[in-house]
C-alpha positions in Angstrom: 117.1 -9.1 27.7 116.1 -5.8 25.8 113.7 -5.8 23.0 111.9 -3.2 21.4 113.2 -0.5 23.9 111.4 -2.7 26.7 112.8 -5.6 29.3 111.0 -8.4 29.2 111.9 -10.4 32.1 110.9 -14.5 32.4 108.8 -13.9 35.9 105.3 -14.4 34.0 104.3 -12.9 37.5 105.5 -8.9 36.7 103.8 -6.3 36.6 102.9 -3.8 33.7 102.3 -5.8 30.6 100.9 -4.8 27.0 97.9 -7.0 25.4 100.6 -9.4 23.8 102.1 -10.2 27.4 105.1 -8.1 26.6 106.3 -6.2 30.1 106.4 -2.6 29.3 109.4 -1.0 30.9 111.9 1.3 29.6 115.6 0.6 29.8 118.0 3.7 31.2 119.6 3.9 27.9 116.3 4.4 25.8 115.1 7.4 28.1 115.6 11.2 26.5 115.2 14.7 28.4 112.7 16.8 27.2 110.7 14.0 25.9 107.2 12.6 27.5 106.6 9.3 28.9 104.1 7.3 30.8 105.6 6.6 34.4 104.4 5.2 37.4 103.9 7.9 40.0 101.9 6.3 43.7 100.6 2.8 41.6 99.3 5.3 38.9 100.5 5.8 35.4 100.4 9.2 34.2 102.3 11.6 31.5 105.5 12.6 32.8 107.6 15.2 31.0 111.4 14.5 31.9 112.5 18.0 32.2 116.9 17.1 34.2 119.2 13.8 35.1 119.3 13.9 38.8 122.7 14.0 40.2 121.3 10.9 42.3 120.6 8.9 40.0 117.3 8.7 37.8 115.7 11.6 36.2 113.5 14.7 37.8 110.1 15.6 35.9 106.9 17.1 35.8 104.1 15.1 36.0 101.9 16.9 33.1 98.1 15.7 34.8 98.9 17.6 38.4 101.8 20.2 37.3 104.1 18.6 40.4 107.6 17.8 40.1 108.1 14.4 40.2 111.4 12.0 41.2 111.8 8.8 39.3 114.6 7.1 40.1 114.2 3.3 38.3 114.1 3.5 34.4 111.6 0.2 35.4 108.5 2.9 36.2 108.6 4.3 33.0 106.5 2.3 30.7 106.6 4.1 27.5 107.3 7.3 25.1 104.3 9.5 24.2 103.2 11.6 21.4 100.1 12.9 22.3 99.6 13.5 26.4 95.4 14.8 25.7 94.5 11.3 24.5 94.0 9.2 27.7 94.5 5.9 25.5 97.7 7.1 24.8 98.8 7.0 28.5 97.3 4.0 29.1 98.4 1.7 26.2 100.9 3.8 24.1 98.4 4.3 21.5 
């Protein structure tokens, strides 16, 4: 069930979830090229700027912290849009 952008399934076990117990994952339909997000990349999350749709499904990026390209194929890693990648917070919590 989508709300606010984010799925909120009824395992109380998942992972990635805000302060108010709300799971924090995008769905494929809210996610825009060109635009930042937080994503999980190797159990980290860091600011990923999705730069193409991959032809296989998911989205290619660049993970802004090592200047990598990174693959994400699940719109569940991506936890939320960005505005400001300097301010650690921001990644974090989506402050």
């Amino acid at each position: 069930m989508a709300q606010n952008g984010f799925w909120n399934p009824s395992n109380p076990g998942f992972p990635a979830k805000d302060t108010e117990g709300t799971v924090m994952m995008m769905l494929k339909k809210d996610v825009e090229i060109g635009k930042i997000y937080a994503v999980k990349v190797s159990d980290i999350v860091v600011a990923v700027r999705i730069l193409t749709e991959s032809p296989y499904g998911g989205w290619n990026g660049k993970n802004l912290k090592t200047g990598r390209d990174v693959r994400i194929k699940t719109a569940g890693r991506i936890r939320h849009e960005i505005t400001n990648p300097n301010n650690p917070m921001n990644v974090i919590y989506g402050l």
